[in-house]
C-alpha positions in Angstrom: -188.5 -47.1 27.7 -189.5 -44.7 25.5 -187.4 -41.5 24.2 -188.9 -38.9 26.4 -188.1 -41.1 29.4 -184.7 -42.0 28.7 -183.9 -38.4 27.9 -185.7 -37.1 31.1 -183.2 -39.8 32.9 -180.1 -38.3 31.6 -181.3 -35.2 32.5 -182.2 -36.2 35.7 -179.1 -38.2 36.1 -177.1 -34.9 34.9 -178.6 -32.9 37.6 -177.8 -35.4 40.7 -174.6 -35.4 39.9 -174.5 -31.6 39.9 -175.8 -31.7 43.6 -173.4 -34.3 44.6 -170.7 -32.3 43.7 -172.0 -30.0 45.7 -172.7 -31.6 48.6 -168.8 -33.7 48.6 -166.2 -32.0 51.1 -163.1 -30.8 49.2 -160.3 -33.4 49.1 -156.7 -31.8 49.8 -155.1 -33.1 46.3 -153.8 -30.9 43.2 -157.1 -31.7 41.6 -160.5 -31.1 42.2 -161.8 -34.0 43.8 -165.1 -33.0 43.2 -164.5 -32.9 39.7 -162.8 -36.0 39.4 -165.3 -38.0 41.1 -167.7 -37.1 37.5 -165.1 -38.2 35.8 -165.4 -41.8 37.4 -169.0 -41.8 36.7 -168.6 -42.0 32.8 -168.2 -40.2 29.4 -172.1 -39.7 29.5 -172.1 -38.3 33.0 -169.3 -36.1 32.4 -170.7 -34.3 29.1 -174.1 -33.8 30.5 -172.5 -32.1 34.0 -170.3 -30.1 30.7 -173.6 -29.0 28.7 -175.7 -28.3 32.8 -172.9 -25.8 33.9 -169.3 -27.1 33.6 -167.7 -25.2 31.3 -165.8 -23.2 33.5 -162.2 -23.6 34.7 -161.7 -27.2 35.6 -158.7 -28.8 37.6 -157.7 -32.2 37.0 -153.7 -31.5 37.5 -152.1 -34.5 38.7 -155.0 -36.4 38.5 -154.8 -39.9 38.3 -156.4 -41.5 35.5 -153.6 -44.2 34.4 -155.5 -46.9 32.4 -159.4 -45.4 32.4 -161.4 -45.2 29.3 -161.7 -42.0 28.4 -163.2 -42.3 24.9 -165.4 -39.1 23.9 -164.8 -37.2 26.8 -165.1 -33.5 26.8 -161.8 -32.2 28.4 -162.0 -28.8 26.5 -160.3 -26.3 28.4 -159.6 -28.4 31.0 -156.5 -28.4 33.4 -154.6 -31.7 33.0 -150.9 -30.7 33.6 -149.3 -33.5 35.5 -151.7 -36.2 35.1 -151.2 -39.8 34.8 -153.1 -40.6 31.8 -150.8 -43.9 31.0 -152.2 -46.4 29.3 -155.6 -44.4 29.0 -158.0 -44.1 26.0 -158.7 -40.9 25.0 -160.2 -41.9 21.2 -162.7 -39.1 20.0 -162.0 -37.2 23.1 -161.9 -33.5 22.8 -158.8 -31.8 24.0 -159.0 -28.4 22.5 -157.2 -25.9 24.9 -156.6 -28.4 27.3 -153.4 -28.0 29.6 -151.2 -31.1 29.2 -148.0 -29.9 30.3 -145.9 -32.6 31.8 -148.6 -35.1 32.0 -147.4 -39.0 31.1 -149.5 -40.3 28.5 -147.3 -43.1 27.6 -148.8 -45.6 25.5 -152.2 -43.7 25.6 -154.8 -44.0 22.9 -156.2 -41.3 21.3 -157.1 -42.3 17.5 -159.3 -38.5 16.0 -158.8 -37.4 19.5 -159.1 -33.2 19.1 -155.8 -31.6 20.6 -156.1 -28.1 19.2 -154.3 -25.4 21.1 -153.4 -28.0 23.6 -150.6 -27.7 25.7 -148.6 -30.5 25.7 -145.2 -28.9 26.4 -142.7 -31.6 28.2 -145.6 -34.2 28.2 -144.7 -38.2 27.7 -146.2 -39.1 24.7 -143.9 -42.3 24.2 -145.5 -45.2 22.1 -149.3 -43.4 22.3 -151.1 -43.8 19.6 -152.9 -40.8 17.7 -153.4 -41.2 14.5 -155.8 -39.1 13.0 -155.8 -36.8 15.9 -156.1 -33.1 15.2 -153.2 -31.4 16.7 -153.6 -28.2 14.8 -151.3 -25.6 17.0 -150.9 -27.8 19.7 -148.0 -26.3 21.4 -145.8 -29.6 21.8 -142.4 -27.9 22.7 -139.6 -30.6 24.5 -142.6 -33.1 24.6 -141.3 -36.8 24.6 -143.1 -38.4 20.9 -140.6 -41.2 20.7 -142.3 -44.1 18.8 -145.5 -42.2 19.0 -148.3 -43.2 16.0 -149.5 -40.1 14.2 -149.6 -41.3 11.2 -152.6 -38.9 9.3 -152.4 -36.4 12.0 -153.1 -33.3 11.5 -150.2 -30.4 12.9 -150.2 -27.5 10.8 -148.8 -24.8 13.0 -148.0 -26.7 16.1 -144.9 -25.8 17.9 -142.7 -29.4 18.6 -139.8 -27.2 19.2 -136.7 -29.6 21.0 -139.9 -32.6 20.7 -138.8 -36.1 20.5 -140.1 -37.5 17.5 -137.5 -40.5 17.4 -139.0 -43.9 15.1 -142.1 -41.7 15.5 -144.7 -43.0 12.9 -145.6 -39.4 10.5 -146.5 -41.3 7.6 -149.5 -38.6 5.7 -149.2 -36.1 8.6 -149.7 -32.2 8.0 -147.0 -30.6 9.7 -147.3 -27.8 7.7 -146.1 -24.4 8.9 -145.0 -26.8 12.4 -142.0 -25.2 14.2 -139.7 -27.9 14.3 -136.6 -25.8 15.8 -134.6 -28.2 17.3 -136.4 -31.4 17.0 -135.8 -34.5 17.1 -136.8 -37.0 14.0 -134.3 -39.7 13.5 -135.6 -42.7 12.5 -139.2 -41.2 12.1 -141.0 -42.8 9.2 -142.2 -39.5 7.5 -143.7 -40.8 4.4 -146.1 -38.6 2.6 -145.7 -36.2 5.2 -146.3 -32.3 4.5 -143.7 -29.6 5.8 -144.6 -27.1 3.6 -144.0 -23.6 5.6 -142.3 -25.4 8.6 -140.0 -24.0 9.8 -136.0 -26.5 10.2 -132.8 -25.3 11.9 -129.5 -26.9 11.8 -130.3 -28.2 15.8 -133.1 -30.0 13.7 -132.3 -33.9 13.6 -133.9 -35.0 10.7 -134.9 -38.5 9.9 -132.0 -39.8 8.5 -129.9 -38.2 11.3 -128.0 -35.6 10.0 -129.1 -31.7 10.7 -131.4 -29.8 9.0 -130.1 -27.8 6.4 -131.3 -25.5 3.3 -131.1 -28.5 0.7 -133.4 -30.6 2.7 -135.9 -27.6 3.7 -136.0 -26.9 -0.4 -136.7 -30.7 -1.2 -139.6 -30.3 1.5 -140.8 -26.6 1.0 -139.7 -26.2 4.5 -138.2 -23.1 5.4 -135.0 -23.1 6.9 -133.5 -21.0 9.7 -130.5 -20.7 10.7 -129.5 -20.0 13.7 -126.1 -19.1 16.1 -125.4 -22.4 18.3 -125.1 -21.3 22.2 -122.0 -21.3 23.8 -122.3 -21.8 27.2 -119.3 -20.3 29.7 -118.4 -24.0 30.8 -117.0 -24.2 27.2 -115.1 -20.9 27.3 -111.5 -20.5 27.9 -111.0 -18.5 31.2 -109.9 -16.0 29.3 -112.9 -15.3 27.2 -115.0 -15.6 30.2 -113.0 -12.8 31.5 -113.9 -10.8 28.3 -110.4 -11.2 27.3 -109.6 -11.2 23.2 -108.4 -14.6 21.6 -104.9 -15.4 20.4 -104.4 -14.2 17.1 -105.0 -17.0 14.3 -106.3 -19.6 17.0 -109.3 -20.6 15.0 -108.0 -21.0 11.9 -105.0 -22.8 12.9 -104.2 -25.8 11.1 -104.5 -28.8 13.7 -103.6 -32.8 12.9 -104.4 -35.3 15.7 -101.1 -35.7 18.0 -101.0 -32.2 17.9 -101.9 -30.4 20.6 -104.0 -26.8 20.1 -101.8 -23.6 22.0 -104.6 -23.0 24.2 -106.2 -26.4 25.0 -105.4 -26.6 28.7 -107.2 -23.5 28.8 -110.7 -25.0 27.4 -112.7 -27.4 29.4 -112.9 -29.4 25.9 -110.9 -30.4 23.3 -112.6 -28.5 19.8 -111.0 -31.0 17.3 -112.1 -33.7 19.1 -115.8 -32.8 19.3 -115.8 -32.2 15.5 -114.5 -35.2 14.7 -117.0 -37.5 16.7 -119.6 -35.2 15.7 -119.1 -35.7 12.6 -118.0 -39.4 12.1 -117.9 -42.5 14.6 -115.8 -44.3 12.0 -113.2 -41.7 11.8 -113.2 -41.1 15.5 -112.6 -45.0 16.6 -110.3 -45.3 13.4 -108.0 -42.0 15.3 -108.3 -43.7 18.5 -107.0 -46.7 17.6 -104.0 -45.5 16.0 -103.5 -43.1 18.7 -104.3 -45.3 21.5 -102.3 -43.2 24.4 -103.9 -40.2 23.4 -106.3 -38.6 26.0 -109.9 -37.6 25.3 -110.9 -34.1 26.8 -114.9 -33.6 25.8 -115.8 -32.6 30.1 -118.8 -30.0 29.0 -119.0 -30.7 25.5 -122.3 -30.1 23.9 -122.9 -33.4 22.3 -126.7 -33.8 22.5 -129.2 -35.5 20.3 -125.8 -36.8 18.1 -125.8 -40.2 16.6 -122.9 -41.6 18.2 -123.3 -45.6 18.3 -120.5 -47.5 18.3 -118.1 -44.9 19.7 -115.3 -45.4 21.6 -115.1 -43.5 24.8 -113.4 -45.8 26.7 -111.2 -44.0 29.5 -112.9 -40.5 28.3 -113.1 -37.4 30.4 -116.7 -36.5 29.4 -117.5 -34.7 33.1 -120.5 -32.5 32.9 -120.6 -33.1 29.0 -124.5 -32.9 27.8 -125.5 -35.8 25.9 -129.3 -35.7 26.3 -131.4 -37.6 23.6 -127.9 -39.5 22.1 -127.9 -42.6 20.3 -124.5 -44.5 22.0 -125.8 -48.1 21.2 -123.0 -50.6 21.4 -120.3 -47.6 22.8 -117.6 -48.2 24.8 -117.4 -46.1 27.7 -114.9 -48.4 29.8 -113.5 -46.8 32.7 -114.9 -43.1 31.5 -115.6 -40.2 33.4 -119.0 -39.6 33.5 -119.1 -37.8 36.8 -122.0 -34.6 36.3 -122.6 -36.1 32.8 -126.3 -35.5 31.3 -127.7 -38.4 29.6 -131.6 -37.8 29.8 -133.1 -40.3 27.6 -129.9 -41.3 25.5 -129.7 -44.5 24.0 -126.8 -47.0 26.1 -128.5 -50.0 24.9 -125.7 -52.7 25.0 -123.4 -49.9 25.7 -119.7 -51.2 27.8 -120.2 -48.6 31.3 -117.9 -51.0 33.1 -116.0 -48.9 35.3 -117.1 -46.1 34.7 -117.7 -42.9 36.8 -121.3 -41.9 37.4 -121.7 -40.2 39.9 -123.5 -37.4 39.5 -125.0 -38.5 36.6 -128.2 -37.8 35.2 -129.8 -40.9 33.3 -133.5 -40.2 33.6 -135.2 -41.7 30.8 -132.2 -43.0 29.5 -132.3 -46.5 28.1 -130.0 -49.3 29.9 -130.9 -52.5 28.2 -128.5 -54.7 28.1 -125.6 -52.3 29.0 -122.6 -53.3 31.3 -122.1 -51.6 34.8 -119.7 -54.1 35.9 -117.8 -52.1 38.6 -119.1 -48.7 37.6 -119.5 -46.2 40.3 -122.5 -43.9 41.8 -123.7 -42.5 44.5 -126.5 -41.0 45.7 -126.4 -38.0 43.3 -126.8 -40.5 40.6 -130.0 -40.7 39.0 -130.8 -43.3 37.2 -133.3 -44.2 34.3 -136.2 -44.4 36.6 -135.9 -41.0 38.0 -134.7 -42.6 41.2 -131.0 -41.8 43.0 -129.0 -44.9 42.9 -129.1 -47.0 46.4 -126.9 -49.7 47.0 -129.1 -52.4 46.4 -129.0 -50.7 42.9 -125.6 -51.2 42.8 -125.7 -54.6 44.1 -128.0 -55.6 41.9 -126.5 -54.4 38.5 -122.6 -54.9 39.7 -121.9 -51.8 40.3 -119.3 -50.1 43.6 -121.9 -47.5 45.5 -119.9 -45.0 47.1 -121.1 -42.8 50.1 
């Protein structure tokens, strides 16, 4: 076949596509059926339709795409938010304004895939690979990048504000000027990496999992911002909720463990206590076992994205606390309160959960490997690592009580 043919083909090819569409009734889904079914019909059928006419708004949200190849594919400005893309390849493709909100690209492929001005915010980008992609202000904020490959990737002005960029590979990627307010990198290999302009806070979790801070933005030519932590009202006295003024001298009073603060009935946490884990495991499980009677009183402590594996929270009244994104490998939480607790995507690998409290709980994400539920207890408010509420075949199954 000779040029002129095959060309006239593709054309023609192009154009009967274009009438299909036409012709196909609309499908009641939360894509355009129409749309989709040119997808399906290849990367060479879906840039010709592109080129003939589709380069208006087009809505693949929710689509289900889990697994396809996708390699080359022109999804400029296209509407994917909420699409199953797991597994996919999207090598080469071009994703320039494309709308990925929450869409699950979990161990996609997209190797010099073109992401720029993509919105990716809350999307599941866990164990893709993109290396070499050019994510130049993508917007990326509270996107899940655990484990993700970007090593070479280009981010110069992308937002990954609250990302997850846990063991995430960064070796030789430009994240200069990247807004990395409250990101997650511990454990991210960021060799050669660039951060010049971008912009750390002390929310920041930085590789070697402590927070960001002037001395580490200056080693990087980062800038560092700081910034006031928020205080929700579940972690004010009633009294300051009521606009009341403080005790005189209550912050800067002197406090050794055994001691009990004036005011700490009044709190829904104990301060001291917080600090202390927060700022090191050792210590903490050194105090608890020499005060072994002594109660711990973190309900609605603030403890997310902290490193605490190890800890021992056994018998701890950690109701409603928020520990979304923590490391608590190997912790003891033996007969602790968990009740209301958030625990999106922490770490509880090997963790002790036997008799503990959960119900309530939020463990979306969260990762249970190997951790002990022996006689822990849920109910259906629980929701557990697969998004699910806990059943009792759940409970059953993992020897825990369910509890109507």
């Amino acid at each position: 076949m000779n040029n002129w043919v095959f060309n006239a083909s593709r054309v023609a090819g192009a154009i009967a596509v274009s009438v299909a569409l036409s012709l196909l009734p609309a499908v009641a889904e939360s894509y355009d059926a129409r749309t989709m079914s040119v997808v399906d019909g290849g990367a060479e059928a879906w840039n010709e339709f592109r080129e003939t006419g589709g380069k208006g708004e087009l809505d693949l949200s929710g689509a289900a795409l889990r697994g396809k190849n996708l390699r080359g594919y022109d999804f400029s400005g296209v509407d994917l938010s909420g699409s199953d893309l797991e597994n996919s390849d999207l090598s080469g493709s071009d994703l320039t304004g494309a709308d990925l909100s929450g869409a699950n690209l979990f161990q996609a492929r997209g190797s010099d895939a073109v992401l720029r001005g993509a919105v990716c915010d809350g999307a599941v980008l866990e164990e893709a690979v993109f290396s070499g992609a050019d994510c130049r202000s993508a917007r990326m904020n509270g996107a899940v990048l655990r484990q993700v490959d970007l090593e070479g990737a280009r981010l110069a002005d992308a937002s990954l504000c609250d990302a997850d960029l846990r063991s995430a590979n960064l070796r030789h990627a430009d994240l200069s000027g990247a807004d990395l307010s409250g990101a997650y990198l511990w454990r991210a290999d960021v060799s050669f990496a660039s951060f010049t302009g971008a912009v750390i806070t002390p929310t920041t979790v930085l590789e070697s999992g402590g927070n960001g801070s002037q001395r580490w933005a200056s080693g990087h030519q980062a800038e560092f911002v700081p910034e006031a932590p928020a205080v929700s009202k579940l972690q004010l006295s009633p009294a300051l909720q009521a606009g009341e003024q403080p005790p005189v001298n209550r912050v800067r009073q002197k406090i050794v463990y055994g001691a009990s603060l004036d005011d700490a009935e009044q709190l829904s946490y104990d301060p001291i206590q917080r600090k202390l884990l927060k700022k090191s495991v050792s210590r903490w499980n050194r105090m608890r076992e020499r005060h072994p009677g002594e109660a711990v009183r973190l309900a609605g402590a603030d403890l997310n994205r902290e490193v605490l594996d190890g800890a021992n929270l056994a018998g701890a009244d950690l109701r409603d606390a928020e520990l979304k994104d923590t490391d608590l490998i190997d912790s003891c939480l033996d007969g602790a309160d968990l009740r209301g607790i958030n625990l999106r995507q922490a770490d509880l690998s090997g963790a002790d959960l036997s008799g503990a409290d959960l119900r309530g709980a939020y463990l979306w994400r969260a990762n249970l490997s190997w951790a002990v539920l022996e006689g822990a207890r849920v109910d259906g408010s629980t929701i557990l690592d697969t998004g699910r509420k806990a059943t009792p075949d759940w409970a059953r199954e993992h020897g825990a009580r369910f509890e109507e």
